[in-house]
C-alpha positions as CSV (number, residue, x, y, z in Angstrom):
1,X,-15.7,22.5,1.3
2,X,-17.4,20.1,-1.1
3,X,-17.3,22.7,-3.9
4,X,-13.4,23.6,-3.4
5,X,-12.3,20.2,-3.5
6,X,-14.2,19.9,-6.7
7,X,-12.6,23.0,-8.2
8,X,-9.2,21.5,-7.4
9,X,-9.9,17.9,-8.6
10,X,-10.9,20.3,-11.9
11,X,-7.9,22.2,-12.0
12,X,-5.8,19.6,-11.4
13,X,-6.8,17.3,-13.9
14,X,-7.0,20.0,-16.6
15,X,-3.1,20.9,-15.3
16,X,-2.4,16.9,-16.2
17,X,-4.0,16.9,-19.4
18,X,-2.2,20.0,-20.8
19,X,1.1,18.7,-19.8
20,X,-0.1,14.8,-21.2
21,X,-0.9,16.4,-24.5
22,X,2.6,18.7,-24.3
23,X,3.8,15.1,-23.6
24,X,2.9,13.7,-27.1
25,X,5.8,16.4,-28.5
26,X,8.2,16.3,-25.6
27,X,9.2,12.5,-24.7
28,X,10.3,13.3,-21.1
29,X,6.7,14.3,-20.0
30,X,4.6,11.0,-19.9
31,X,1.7,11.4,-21.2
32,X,0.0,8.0,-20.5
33,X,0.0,8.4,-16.6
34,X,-0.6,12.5,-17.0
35,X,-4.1,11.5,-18.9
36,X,-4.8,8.4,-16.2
37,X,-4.6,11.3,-13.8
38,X,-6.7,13.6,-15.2
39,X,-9.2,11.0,-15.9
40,X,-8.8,10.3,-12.2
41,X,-9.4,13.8,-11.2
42,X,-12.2,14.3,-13.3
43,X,-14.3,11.2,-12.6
44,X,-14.6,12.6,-8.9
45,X,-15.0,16.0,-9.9
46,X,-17.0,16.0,-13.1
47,X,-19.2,13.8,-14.9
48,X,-18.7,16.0,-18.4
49,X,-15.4,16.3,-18.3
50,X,-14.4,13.0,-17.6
51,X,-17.3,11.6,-20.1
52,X,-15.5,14.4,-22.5
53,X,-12.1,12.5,-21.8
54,X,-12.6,9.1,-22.0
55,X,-15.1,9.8,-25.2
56,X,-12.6,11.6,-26.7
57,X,-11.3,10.2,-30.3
58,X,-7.5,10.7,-29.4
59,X,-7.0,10.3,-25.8
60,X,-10.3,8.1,-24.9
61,X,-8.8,5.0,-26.3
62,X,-5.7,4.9,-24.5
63,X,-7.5,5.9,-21.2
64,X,-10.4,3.4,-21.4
65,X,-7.6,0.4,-22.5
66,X,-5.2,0.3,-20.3
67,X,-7.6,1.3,-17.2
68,X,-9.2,-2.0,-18.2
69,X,-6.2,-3.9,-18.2
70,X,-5.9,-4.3,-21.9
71,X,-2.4,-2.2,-22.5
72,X,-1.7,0.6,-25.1
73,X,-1.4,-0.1,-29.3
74,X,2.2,-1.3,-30.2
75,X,2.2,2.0,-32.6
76,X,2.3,4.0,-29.5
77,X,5.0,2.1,-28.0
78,X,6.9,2.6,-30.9
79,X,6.5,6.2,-31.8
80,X,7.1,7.1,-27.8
81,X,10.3,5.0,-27.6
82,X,11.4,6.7,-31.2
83,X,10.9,10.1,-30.4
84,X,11.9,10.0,-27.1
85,X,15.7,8.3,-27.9
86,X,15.9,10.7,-30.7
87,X,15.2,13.6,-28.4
88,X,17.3,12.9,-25.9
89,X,20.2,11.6,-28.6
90,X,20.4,14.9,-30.1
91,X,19.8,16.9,-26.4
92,X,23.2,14.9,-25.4
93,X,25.1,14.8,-28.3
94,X,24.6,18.5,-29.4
95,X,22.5,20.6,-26.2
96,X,24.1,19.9,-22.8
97,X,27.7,20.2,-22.2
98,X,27.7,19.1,-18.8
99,X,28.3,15.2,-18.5
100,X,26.6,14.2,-15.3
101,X,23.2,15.8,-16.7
102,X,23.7,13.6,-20.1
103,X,24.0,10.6,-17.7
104,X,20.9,11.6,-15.9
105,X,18.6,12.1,-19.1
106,X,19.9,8.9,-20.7
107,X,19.1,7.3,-17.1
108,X,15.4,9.3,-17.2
109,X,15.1,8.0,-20.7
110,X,16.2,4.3,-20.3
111,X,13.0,4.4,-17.2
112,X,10.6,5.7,-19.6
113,X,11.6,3.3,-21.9
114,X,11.7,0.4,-19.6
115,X,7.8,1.5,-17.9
116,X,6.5,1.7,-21.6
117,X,7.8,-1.7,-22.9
118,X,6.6,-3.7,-19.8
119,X,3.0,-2.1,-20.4
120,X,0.6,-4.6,-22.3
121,X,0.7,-4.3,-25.7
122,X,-3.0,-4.2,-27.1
123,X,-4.0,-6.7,-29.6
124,X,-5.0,-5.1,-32.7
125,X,-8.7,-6.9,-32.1
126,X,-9.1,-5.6,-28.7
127,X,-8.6,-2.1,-29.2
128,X,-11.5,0.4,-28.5
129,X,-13.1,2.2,-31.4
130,X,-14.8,5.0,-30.7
């Protein structure tokens, strides 16, 4: 039993990180709490892959910060909060026809954009180089 909920854990947080990294190109998939979770599922299910993670030069910074309280860079902020009201602008504007979904995205964006502005924003001194 042991080894099957290991396999899961693994699946699951390799699921989360290929969803967290299609996050980085499309803003309505959060890639901040997709990475926490597969940092989650690895540190119970694999040493390697978790060490892989969190050592990792693009996602390990953001992982190890703001697990430790410290928040994400204000360059993240920004780009996230750019690209995902340009997104959705032009998915409103030109994409969807149908009013009540262009109220919901602009709802689902205006969330996003509320839970990344009340994270920390990491001091430029305190960010982890690895």
């Amino acid at each position: 039993m042991h080894n099957i909920k290991k396999i899961l854990l693994i699946i699951s947080g390799t699921i989360s990180l290929v969803l967290g990294v299609i996050g980085i190109v499309l803003p309505l998939i959060p890639t901040t709490p997709l990475l926490l979770l597969a940092a989650a599922c690895y540190v119970r299910s694999s040493d390697k892959l978790y060490q892989w993670l969190i050592n990792n030069k693009w996602f390990g910074p953001y992982i190890v910060n703001y697990r430790a309280g410290k928040g994400i860079p204000l360059k993240a902020k920004v780009i996230g909060v750019t690209v995902l009201w340009t997104s959705i602008s032009y998915t409103t504007l030109f994409v969807i026809p149908i009013f009540l979904v262009k109220i919901l995205l602009v709802l689902i964006a205006s969330y996003f954009t509320w839970f990344m502005l009340k994270i920390k924003t990491l001091p430029k001194e305190r960010r982890e180089s690895n």
